[in-house]
N, CA, C and O atoms as a Tinker XYZ file with bonds, in Angstrom:
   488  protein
     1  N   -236.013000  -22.518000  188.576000    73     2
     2  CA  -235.433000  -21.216000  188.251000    64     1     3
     3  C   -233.911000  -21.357000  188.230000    63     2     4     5
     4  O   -233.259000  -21.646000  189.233000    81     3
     5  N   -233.406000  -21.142000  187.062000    73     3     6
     6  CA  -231.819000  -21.555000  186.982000    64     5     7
     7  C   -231.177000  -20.344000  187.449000    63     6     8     9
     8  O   -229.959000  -20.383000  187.274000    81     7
     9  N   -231.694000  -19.056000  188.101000    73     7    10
    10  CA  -230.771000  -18.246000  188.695000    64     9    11
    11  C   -231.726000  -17.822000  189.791000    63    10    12    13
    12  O   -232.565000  -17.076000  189.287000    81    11
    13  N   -231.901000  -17.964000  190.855000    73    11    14
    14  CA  -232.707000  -18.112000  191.995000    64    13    15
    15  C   -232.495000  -16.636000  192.811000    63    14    16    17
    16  O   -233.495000  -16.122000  193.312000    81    15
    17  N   -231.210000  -15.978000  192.933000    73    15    18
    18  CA  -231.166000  -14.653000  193.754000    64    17    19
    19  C   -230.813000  -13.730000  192.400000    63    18    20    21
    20  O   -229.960000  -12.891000  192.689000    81    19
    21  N   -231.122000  -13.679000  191.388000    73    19    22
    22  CA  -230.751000  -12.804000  190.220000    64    21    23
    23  C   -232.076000  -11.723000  190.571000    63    22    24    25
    24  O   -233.253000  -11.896000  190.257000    81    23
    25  N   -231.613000  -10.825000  191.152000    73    23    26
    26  CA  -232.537000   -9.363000  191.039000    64    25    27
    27  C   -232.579000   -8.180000  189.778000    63    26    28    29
    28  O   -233.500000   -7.473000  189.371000    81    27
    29  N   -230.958000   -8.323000  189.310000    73    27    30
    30  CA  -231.040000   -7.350000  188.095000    64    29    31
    31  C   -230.140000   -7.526000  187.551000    63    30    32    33
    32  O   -228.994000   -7.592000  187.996000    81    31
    33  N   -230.551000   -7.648000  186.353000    73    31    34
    34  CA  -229.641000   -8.014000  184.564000    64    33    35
    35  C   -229.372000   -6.835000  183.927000    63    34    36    37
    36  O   -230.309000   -6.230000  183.407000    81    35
    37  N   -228.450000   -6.475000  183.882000    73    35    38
    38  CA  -227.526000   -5.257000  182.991000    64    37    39
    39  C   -226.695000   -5.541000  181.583000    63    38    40    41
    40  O   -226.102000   -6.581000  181.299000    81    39
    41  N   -226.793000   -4.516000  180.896000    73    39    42
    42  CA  -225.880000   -4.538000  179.530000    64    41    43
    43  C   -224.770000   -3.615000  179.972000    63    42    44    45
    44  O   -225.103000   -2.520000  180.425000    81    43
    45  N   -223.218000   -3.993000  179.878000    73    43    46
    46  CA  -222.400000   -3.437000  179.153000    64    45    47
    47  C   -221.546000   -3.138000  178.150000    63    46    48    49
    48  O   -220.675000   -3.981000  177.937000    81    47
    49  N   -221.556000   -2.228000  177.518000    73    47    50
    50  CA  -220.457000   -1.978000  176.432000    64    49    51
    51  C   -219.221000   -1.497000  176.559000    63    50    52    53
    52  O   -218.933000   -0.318000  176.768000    81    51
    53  N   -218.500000   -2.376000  176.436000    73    51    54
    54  CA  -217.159000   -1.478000  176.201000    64    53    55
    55  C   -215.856000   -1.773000  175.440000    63    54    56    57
    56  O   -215.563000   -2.945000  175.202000    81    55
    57  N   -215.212000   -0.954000  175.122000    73    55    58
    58  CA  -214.238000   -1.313000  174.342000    64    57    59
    59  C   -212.870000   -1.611000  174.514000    63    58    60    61
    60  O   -212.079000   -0.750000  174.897000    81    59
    61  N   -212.450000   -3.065000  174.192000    73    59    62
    62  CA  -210.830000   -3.036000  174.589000    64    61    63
    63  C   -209.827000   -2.861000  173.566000    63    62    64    65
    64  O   -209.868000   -3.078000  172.355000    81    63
    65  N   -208.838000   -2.383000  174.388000    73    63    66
    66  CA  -207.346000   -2.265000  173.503000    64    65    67
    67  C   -206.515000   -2.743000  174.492000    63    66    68    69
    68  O   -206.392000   -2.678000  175.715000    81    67
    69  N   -205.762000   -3.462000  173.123000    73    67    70
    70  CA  -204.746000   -4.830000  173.431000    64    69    71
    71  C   -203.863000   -3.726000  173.789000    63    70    72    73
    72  O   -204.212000   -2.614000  173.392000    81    71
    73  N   -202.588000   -3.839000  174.586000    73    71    74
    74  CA  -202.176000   -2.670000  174.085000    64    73    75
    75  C   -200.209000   -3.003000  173.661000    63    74    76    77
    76  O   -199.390000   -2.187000  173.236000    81    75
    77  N   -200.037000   -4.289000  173.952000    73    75    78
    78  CA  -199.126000   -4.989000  173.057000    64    77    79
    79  C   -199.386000   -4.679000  170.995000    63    78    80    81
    80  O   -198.596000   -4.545000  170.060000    81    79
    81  N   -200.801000   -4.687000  171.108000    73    79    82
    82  CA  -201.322000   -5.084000  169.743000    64    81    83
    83  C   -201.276000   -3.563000  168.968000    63    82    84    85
    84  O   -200.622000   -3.347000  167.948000    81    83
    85  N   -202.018000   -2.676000  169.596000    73    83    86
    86  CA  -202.733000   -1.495000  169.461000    64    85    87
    87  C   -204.054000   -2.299000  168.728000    63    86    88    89
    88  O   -204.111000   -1.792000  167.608000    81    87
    89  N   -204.902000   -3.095000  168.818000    73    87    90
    90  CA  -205.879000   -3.451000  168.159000    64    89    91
    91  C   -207.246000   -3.111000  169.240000    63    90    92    93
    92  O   -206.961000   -2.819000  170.401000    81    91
    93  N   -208.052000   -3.136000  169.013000    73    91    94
    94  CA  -209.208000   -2.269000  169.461000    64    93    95
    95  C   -210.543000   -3.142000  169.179000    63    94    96    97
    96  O   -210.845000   -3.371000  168.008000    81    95
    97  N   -211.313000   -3.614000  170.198000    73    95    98
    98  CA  -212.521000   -4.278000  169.600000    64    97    99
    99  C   -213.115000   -3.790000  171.059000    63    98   100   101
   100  O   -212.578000   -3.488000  172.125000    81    99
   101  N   -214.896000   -3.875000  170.459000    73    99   102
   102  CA  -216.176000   -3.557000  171.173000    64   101   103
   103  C   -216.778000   -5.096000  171.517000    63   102   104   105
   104  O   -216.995000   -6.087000  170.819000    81   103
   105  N   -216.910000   -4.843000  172.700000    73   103   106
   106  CA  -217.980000   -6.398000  173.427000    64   105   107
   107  C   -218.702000   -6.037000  174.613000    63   106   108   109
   108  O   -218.553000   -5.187000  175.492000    81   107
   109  N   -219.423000   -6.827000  174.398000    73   107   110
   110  CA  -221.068000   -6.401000  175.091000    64   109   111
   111  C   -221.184000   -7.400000  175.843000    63   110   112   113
   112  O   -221.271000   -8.546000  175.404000    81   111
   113  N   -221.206000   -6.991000  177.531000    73   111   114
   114  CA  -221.391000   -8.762000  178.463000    64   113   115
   115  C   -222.795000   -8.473000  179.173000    63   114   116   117
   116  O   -223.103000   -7.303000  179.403000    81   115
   117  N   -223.336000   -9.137000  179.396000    73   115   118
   118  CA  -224.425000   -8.947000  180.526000    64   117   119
   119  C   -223.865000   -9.110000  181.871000    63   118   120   121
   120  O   -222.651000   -9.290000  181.973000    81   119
   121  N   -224.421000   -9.079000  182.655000    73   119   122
   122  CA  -224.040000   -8.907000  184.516000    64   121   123
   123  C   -225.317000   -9.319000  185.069000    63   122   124   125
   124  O   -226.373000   -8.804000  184.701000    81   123
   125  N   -225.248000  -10.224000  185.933000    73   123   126
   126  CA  -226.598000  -10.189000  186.780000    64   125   127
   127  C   -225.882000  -10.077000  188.156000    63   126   128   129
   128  O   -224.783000  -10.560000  188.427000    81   127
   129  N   -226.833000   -9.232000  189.124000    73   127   130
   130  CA  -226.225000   -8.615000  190.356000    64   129   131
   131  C   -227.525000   -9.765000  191.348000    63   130   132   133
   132  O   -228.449000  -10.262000  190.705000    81   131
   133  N   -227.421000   -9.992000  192.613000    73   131   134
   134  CA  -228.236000  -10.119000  193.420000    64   133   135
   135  C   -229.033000   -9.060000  194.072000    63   134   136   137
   136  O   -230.088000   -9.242000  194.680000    81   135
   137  N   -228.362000   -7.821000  193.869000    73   135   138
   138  CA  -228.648000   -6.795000  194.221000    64   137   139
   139  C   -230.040000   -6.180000  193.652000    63   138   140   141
   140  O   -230.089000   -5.641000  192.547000    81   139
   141  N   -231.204000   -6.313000  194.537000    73   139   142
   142  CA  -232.179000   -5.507000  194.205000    64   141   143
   143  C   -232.280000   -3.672000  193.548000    63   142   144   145
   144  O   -231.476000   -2.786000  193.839000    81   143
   145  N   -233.127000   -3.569000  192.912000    73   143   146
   146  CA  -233.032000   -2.157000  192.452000    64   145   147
   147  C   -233.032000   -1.741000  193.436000    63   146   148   149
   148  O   -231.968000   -1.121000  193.396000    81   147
   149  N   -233.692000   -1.460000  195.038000    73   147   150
   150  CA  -233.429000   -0.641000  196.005000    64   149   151
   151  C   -232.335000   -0.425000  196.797000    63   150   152   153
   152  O   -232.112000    0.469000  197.613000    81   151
   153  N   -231.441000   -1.716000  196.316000    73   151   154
   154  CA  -230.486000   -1.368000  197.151000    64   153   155
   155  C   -228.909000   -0.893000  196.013000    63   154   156   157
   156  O   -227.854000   -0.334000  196.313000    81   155
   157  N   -229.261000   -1.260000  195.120000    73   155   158
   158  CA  -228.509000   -0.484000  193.891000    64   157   159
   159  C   -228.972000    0.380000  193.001000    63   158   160   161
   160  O   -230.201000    0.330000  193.054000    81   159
   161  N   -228.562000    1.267000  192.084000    73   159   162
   162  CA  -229.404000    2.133000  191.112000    64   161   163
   163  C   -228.102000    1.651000  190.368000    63   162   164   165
   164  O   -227.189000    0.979000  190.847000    81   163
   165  N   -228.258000    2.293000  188.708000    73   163   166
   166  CA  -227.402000    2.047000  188.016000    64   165   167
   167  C   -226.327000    2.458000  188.229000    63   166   168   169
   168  O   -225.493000    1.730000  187.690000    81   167
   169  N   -225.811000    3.432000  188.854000    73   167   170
   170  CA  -224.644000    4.029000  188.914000    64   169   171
   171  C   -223.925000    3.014000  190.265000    63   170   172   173
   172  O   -222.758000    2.646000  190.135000    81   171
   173  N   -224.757000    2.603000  191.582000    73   171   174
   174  CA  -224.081000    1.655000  192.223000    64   173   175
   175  C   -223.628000    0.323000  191.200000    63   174   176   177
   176  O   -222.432000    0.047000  191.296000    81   175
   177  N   -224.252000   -0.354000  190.442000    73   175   178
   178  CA  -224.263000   -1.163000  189.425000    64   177   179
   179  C   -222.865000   -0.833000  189.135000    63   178   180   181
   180  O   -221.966000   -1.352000  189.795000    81   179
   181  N   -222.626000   -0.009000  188.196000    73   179   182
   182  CA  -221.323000    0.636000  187.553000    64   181   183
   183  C   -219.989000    0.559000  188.070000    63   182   184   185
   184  O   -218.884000    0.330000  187.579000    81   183
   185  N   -220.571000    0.905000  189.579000    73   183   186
   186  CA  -219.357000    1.377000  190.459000    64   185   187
   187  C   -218.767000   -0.113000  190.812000    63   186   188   189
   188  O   -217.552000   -0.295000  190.739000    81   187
   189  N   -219.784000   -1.338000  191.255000    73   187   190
   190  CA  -219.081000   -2.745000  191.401000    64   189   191
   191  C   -218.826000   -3.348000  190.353000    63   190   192   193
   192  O   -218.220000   -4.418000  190.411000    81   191
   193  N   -219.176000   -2.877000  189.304000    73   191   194
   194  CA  -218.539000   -3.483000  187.544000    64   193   195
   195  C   -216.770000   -2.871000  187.852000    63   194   196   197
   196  O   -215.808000   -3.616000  187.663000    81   195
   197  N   -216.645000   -1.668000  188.257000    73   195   198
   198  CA  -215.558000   -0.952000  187.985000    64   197   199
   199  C   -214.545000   -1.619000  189.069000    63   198   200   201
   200  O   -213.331000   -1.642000  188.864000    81   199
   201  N   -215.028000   -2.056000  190.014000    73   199   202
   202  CA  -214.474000   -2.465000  191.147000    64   201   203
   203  C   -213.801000   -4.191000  190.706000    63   202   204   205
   204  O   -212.605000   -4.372000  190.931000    81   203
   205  N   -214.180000   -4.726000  190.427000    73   203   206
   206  CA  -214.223000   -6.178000  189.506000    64   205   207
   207  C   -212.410000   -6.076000  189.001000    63   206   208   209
   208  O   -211.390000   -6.739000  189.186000    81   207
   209  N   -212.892000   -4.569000  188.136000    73   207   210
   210  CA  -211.747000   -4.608000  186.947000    64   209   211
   211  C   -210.487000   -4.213000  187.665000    63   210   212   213
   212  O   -209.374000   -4.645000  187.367000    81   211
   213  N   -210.761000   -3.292000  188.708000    73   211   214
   214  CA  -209.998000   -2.607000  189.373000    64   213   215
   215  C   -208.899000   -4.331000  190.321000    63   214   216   217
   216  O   -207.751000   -4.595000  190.678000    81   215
   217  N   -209.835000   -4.775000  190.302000    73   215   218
   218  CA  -209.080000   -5.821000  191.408000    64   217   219
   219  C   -208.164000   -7.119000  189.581000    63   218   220   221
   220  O   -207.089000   -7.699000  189.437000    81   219
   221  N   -209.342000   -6.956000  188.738000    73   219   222
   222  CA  -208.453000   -7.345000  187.644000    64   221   223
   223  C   -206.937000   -6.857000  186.857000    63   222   224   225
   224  O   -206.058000   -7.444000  186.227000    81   223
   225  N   -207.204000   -5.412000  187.302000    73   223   226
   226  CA  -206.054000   -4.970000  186.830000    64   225   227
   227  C   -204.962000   -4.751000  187.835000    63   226   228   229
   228  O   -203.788000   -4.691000  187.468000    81   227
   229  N   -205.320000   -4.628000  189.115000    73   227   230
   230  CA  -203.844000   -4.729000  190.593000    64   229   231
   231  C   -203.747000   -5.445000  190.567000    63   230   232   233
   232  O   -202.521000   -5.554000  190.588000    81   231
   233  N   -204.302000   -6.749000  190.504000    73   231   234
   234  CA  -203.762000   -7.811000  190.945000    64   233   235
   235  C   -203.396000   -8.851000  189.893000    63   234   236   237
   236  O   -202.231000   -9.220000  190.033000    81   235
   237  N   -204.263000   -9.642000  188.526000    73   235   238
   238  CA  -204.361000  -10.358000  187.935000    64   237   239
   239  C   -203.487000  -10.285000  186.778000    63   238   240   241
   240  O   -202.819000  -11.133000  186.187000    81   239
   241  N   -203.696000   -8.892000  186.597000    73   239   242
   242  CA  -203.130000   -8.659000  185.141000    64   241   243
   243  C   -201.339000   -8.223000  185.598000    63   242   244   245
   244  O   -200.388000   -8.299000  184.821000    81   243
   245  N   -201.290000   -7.836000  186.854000    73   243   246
   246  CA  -199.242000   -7.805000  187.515000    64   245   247
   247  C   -198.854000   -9.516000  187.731000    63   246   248   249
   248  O   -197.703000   -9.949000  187.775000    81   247
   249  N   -200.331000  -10.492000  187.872000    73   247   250
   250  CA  -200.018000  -11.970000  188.353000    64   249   251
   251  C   -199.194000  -12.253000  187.096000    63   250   252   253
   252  O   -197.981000  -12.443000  187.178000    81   251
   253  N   -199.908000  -12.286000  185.833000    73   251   254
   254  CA  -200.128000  -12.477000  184.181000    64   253   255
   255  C   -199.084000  -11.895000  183.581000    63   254   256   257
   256  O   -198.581000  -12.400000  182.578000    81   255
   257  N   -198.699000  -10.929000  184.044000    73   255   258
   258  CA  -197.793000   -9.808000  182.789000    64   257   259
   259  C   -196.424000   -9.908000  184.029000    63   258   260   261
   260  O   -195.690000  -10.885000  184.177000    81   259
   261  N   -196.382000   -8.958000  184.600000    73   259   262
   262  CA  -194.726000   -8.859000  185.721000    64   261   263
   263  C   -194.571000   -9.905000  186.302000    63   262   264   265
   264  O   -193.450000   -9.767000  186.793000    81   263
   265  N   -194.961000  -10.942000  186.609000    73   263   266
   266  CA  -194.575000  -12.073000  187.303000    64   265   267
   267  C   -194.886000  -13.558000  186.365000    63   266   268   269
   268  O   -194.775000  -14.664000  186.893000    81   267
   269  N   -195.288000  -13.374000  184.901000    73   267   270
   270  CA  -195.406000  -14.169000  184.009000    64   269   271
   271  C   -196.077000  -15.756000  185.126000    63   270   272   273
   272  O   -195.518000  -16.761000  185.566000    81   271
   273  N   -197.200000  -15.333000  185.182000    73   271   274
   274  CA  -197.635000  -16.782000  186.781000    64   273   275
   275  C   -198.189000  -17.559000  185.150000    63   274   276   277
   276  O   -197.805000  -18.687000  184.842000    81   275
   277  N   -198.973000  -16.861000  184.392000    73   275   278
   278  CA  -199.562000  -18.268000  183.205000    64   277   279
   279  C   -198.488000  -19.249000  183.031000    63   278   280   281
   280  O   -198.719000  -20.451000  183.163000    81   279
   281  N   -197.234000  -18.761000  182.717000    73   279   282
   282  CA  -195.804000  -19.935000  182.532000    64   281   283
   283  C   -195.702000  -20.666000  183.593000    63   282   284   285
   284  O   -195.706000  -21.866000  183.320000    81   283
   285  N   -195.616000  -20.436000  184.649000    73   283   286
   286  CA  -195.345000  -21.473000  185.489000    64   285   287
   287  C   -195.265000  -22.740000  185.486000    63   286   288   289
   288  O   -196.234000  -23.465000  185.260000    81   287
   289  N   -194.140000  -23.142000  185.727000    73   287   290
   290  CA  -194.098000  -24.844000  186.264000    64   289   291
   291  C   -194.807000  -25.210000  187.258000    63   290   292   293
   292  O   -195.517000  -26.212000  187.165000    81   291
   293  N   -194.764000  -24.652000  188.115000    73   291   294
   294  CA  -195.206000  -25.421000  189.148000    64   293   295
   295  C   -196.649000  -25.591000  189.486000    63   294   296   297
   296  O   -197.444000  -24.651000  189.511000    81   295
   297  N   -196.957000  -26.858000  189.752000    73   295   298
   298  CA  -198.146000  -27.279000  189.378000    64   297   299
   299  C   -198.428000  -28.404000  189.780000    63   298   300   301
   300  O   -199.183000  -29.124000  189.126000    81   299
   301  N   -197.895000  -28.787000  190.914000    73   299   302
   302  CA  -197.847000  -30.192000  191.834000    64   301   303
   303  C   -198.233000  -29.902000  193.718000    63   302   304   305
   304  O   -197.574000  -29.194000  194.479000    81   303
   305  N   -199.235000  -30.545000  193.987000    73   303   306
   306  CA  -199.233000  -29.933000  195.416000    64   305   307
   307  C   -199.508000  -28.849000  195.760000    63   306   308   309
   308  O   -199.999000  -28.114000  194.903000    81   307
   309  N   -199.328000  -28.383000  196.976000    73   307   310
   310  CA  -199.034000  -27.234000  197.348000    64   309   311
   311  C   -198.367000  -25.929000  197.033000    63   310   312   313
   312  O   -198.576000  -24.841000  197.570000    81   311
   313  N   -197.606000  -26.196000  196.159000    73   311   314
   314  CA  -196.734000  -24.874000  195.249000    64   313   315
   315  C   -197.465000  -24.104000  194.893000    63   314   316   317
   316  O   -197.561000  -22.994000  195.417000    81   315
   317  N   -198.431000  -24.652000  193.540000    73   315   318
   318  CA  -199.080000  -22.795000  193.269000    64   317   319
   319  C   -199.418000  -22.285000  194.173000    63   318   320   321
   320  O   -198.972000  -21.138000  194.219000    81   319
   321  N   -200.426000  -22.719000  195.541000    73   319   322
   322  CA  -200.702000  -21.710000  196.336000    64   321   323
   323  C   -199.779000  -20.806000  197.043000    63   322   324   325
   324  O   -199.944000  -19.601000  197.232000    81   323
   325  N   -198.530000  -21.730000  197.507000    73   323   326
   326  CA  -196.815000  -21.770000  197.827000    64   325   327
   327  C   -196.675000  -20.081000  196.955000    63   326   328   329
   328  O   -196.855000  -18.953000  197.415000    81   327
   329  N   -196.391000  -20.408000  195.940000    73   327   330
   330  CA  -196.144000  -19.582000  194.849000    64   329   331
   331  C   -197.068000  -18.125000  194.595000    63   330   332   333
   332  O   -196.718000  -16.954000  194.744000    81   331
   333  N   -198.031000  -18.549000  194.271000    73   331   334
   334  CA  -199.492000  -17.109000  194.507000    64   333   335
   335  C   -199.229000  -16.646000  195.949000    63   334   336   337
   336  O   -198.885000  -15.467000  195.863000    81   335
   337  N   -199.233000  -17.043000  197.259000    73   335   338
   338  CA  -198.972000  -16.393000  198.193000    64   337   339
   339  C   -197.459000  -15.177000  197.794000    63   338   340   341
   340  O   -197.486000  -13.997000  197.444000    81   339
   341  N   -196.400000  -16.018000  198.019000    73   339   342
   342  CA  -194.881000  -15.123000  197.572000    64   341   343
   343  C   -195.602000  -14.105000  196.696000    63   342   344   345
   344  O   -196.265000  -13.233000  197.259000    81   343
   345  N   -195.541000  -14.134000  195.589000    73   343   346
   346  CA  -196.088000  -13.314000  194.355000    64   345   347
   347  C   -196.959000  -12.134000  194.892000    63   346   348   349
   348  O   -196.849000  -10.980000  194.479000    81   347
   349  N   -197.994000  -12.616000  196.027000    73   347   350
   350  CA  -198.872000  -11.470000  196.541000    64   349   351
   351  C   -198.189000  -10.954000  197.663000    63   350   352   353
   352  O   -198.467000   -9.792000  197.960000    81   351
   353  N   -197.332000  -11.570000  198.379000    73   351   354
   354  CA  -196.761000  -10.827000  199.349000    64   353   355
   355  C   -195.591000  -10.092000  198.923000    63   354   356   357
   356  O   -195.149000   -9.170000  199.608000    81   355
   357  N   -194.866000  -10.582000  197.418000    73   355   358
   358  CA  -194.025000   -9.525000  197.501000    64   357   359
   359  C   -194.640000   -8.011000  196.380000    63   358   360   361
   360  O   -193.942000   -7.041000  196.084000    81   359
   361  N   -195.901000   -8.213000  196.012000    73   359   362
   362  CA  -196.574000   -7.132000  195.546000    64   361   363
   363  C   -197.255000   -6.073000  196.696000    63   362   364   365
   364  O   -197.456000   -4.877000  196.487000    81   363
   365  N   -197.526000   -6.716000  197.813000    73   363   366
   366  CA  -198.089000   -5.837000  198.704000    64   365   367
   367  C   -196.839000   -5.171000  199.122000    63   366   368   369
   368  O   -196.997000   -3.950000  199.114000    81   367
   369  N   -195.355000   -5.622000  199.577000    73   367   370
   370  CA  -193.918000   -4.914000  200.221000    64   369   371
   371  C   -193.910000   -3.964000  198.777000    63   370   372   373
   372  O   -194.261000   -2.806000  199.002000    81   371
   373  N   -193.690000   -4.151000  197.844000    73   371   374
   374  CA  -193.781000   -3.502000  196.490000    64   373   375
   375  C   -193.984000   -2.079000  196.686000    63   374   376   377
   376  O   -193.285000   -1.069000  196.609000    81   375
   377  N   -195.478000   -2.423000  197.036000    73   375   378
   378  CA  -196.370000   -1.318000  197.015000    64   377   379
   379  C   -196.433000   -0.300000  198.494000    63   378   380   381
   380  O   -196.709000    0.899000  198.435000    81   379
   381  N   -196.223000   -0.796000  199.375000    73   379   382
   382  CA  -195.643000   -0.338000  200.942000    64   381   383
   383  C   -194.684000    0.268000  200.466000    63   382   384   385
   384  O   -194.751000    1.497000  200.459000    81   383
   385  N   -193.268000   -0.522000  199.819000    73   383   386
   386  CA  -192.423000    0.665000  199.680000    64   385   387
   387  C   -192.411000    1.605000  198.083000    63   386   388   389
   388  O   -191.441000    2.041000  197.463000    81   387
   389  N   -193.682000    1.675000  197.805000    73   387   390
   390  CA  -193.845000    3.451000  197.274000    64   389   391
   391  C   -193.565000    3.091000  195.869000    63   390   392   393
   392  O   -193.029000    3.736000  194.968000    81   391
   393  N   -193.982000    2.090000  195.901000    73   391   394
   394  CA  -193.744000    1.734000  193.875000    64   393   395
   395  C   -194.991000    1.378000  193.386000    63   394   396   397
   396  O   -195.681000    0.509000  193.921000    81   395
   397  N   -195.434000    2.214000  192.058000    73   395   398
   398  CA  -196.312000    2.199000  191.656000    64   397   399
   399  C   -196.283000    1.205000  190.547000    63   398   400   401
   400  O   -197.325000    0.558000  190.450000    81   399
   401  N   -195.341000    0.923000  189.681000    73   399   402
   402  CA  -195.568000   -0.351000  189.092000    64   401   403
   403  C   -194.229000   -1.326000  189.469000    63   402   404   405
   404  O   -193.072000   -1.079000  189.809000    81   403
   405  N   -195.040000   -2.622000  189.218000    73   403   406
   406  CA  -194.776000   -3.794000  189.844000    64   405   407
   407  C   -193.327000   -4.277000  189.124000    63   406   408   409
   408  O   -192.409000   -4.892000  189.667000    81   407
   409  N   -193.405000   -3.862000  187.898000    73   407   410
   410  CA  -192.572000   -4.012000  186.899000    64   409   411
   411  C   -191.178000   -3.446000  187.104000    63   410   412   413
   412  O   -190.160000   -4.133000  187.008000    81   411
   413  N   -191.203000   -1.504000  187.536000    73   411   414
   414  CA  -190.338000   -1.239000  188.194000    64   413   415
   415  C   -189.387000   -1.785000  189.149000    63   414   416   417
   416  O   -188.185000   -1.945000  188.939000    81   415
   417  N   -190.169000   -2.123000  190.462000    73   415   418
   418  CA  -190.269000   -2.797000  191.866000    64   417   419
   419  C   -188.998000   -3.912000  191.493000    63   418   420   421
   420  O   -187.783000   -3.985000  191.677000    81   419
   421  N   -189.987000   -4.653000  190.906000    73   419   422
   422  CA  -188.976000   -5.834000  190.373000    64   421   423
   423  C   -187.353000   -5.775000  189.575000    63   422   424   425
   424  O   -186.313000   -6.349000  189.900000    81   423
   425  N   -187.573000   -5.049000  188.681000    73   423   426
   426  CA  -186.324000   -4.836000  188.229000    64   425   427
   427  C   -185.130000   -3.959000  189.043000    63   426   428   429
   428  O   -183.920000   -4.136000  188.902000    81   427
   429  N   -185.840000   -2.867000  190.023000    73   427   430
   430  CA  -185.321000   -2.091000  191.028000    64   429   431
   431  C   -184.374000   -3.547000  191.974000    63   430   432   433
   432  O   -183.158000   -3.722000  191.890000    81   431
   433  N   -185.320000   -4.393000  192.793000    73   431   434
   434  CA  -185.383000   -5.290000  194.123000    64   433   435
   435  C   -184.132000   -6.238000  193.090000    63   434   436   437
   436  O   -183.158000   -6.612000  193.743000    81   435
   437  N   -184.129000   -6.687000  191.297000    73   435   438
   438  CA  -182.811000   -7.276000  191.127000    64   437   439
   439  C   -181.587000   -6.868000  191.599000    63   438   440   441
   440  O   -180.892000   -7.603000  192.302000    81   439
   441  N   -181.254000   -5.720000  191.260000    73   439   442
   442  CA  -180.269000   -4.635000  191.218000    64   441   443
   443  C   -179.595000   -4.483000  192.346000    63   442   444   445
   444  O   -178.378000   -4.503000  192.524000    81   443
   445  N   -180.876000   -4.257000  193.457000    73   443   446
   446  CA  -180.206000   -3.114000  194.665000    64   445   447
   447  C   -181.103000   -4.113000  195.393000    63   446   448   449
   448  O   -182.006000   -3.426000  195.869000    81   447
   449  N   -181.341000   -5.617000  195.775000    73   447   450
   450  CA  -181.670000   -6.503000  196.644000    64   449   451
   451  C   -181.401000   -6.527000  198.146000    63   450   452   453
   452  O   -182.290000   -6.660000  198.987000    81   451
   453  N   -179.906000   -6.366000  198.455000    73   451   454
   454  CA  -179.410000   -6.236000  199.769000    64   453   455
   455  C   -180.230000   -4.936000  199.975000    63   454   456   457
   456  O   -180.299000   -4.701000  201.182000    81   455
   457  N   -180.963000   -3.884000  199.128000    73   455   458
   458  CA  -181.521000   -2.566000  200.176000    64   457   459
   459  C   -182.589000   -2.485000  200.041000    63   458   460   461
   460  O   -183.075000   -1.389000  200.321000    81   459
   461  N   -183.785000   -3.890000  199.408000    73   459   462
   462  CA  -184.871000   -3.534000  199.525000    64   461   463
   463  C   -185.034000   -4.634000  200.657000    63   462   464   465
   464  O   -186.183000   -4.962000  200.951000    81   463
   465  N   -183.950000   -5.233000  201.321000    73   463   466
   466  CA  -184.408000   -5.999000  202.336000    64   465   467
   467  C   -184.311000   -5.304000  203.750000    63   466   468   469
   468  O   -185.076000   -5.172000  204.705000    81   467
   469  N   -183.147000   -4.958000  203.478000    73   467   470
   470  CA  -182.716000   -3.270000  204.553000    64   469   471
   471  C   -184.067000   -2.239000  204.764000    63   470   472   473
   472  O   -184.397000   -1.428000  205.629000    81   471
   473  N   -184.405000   -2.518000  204.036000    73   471   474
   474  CA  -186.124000   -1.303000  203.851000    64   473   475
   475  C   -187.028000   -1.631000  204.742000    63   474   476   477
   476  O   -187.849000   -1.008000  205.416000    81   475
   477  N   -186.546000   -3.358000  204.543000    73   475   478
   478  CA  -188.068000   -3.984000  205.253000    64   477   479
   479  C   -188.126000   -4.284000  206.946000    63   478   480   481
   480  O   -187.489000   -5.164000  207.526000    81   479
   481  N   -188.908000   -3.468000  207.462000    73   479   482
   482  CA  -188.889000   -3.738000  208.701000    64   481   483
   483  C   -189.145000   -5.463000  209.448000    63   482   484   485
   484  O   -190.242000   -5.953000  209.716000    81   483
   485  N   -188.089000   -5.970000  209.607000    73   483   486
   486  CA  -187.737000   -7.072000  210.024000    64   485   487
   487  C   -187.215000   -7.381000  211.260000    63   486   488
   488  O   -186.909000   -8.543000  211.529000    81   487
């Protein structure tokens, strides 16, 4: 059996927009959950699909886009992790001090640096 705890196989549809692009396309993935029907119904189903994206879009897509991590050099040793740590720790202070995008945060913390360190309880 090539999927041994697969309890339930789902279709979703949905549609993305680029939004650099404005271009718009429909794709259809399957999902297999371990999760038995009794202990999920479709709408639990839904809710950990949504949860997935949710952690795709706080975290992956600010890694990708405001902190440009795909470019990176560094790529020897210990650094990326070096590097992904910083990146997540200065998104969590980010977000502690009351900024909703990361993008802001950043261009704010160039500017006025000496007072987002002043902020930080140290």
């Amino acid at each position: 059996m090539k999927f041994p705890h697969a309890e339930q196989v789902f279709k979703v549809h949905r549609e993305v927009e680029y939004l650099k692009s404005g271009t718009r396309r429909e794709e259809i993935v399957y999902r297999i959950s371990s999760l038995s029907a009794d202990r999920a119904d479709t709408a639990q189903l839904l809710e950990h699909n949504r949860g997935h994206w949710e952690i795709e879009n706080h975290l992956h897509y600010v890694c990708d886009v405001s902190f440009d991590e795909d470019r990176s050099q560094v790529r020897i040793g210990e650094g990326p992790r070096a590097m992904a740590s910083i990146r997540n720790l200065a998104m969590g202070i980010f977000r502690l001090l009351g900024f909703h995008y990361i993008r802001d945060a950043t261009r704010y913390s160039a500017i006025r640096h000496e007072e987002v360190f002043r902020l930080l309880p140290i």
